[in-house]
N, C-alpha and C positions, 0 to 999 in steps of 0.2 A: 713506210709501207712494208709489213715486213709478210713473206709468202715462203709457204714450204712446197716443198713438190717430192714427185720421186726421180729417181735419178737422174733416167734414158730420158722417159718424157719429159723432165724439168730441162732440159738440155736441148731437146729437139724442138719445143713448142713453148715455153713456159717462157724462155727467158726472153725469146723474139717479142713477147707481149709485154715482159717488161722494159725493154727497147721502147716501142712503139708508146708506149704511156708514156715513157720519161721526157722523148722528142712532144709528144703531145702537149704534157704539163711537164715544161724544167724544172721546178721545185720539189716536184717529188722524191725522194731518196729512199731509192727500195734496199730491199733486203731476202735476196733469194737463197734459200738452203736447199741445198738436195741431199734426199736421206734415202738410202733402199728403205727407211721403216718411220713415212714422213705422217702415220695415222698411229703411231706410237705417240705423241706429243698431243692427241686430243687433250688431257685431261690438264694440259699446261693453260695458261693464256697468255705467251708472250709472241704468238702469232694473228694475221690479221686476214688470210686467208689462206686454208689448207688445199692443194688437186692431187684428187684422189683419185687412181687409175683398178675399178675392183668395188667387190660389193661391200657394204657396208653394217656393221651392226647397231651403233647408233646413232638415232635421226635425231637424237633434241637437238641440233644444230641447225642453222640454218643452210640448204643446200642446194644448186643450183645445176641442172644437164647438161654437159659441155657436148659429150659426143656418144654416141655409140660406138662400140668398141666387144670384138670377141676374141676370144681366146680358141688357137690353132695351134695343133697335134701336128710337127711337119718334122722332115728330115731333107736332107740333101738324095740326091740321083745316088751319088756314090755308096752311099750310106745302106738308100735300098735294095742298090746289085747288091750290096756284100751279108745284109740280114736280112733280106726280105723283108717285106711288107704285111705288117701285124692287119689282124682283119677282126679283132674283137679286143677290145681293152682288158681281156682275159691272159692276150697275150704279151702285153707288156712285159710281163716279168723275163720273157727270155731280151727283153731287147735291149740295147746300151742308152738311159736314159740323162740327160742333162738338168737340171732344177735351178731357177731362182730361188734364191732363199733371201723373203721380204716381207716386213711387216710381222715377225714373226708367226707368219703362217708355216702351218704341217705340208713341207712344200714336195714333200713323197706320198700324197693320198692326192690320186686323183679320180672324180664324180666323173659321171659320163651320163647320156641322156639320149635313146636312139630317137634319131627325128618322127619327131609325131607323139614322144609321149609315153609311147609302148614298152619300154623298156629302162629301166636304169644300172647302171652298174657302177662300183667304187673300189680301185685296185689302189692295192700299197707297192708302190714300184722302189726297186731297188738303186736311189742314185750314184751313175759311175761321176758324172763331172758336175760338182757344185759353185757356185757365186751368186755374190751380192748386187753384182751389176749383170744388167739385162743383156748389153751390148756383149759383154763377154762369153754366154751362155749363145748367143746368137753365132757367135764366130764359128765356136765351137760346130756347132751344126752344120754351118754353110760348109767348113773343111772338113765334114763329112764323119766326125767322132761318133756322134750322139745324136738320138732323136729328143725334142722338146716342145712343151706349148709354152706358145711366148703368146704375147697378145698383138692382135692382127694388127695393129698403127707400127709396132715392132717390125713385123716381117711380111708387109704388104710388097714393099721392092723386093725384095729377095723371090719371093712365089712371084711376082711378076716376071720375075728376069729368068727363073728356074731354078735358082739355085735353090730353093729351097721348095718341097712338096706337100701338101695338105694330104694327111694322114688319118684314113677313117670318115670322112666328110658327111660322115650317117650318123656320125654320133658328136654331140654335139659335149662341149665340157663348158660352166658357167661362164655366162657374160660377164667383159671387165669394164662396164661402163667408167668414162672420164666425169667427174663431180667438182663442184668445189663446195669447200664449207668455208663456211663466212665465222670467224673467232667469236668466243664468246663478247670482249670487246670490242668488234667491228659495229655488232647490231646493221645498221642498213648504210652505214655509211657512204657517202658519194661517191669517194676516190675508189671503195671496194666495189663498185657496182660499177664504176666505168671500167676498173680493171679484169672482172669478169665476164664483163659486155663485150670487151675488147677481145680477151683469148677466145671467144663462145663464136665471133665473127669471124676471128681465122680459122677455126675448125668447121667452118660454114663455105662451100659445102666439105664434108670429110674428107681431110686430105688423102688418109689411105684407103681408099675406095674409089679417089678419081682416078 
């Protein structure tokens, strides 16, 4: 059974599922990769299910709902005694910004969308703190560096606890919904449909929203 994931999430959610299968069915012998760029490898077929955390551009696969999931514009306390609090994604530009750089997305253009519709806006921000890994970019924030949108399964404990603040909460920036695609050689196979039965039921109900 071979599964890609992305990093943080293949880490935090991904492999406890492939735990849980394996004690289920002993014979199974997985094969978990984590990659910050795990929807770079569509176009291979040496994989037997892709989860994919973010929107997608193509559907001939086959693809399954794992979770809802959005994407949050947050900083630390510290962070906004010492710069203040941006009140329009106009102002970014003066602020210290931190980026994931994954999947080889433009990971300094960020969309925005005021709630309701009425408005959109799309700023090139300038990054002071970059990586590949989520967890790292996250750190950064809570000790108070850099502002970042991480995606909310990311930093639901941290805004729970405070450490970290939801910035802008009017404007919303794209959904990163959780997916899985099923390989072009999987087709419907059994073992891949208990194993995304399985992750779909521990993300039931949303871990980072209880």
């Amino acid at each position: 059974m071979r599964i890609l994931a992305p990093l943080g999430f293949g880490r935090a959610y991904v492999a406890e599922a492939v735990a849980r299968m394996c004690r289920q069915f002993p014979t199974i012998q997985p094969s978990l990769m984590l990659s910050d760029a795990p929807i770079g490898t569509l176009d291979t077929d040496d994989w037997d299910v892709l989860i994919h955390v973010g929107p997608l551009t193509d559907s001939s696969l086959a693809l399954r709902s794992l979770a809802p999931n959005r994407r949050i514009l947050c900083a630390a306390p510290d962070y906004l005694a010492k710069y203040g609090w941006p009140e329009h994604p106009r102002d970014l530009h003066l602020h210290v910004c931190g980026v994931l750089r994954e999947d080889r997305a433009d990971a300094s253009l960020w969309g925005f969308v005021r709630r309701g519709g009425s408005e959109t806006n799309t700023v090139r921000i300038r990054p002071a703190f970059t990586s590949n890994d989520g967890e790292v970019v996250r750190h950064w924030a809570v000790a108070g560096l850099c502002l970042i949108q991480r995606s909310e399964w990311a930093v639901a404990d941290d805004l729970n606890a405070g450490r970290l603040v939801e910035i802008m909460p009017e404007w919303s920036l794209p959904n990163a919904d959780v997916v899985a695609l099923l390989g072009p050689r999987a087709g419907r196979a059994a073992r891949m449909e208990r194993f995304v039965n399985m992750l779909k039921a521990m993300l039931e109900p949303v871990p980072w929203r209880t």
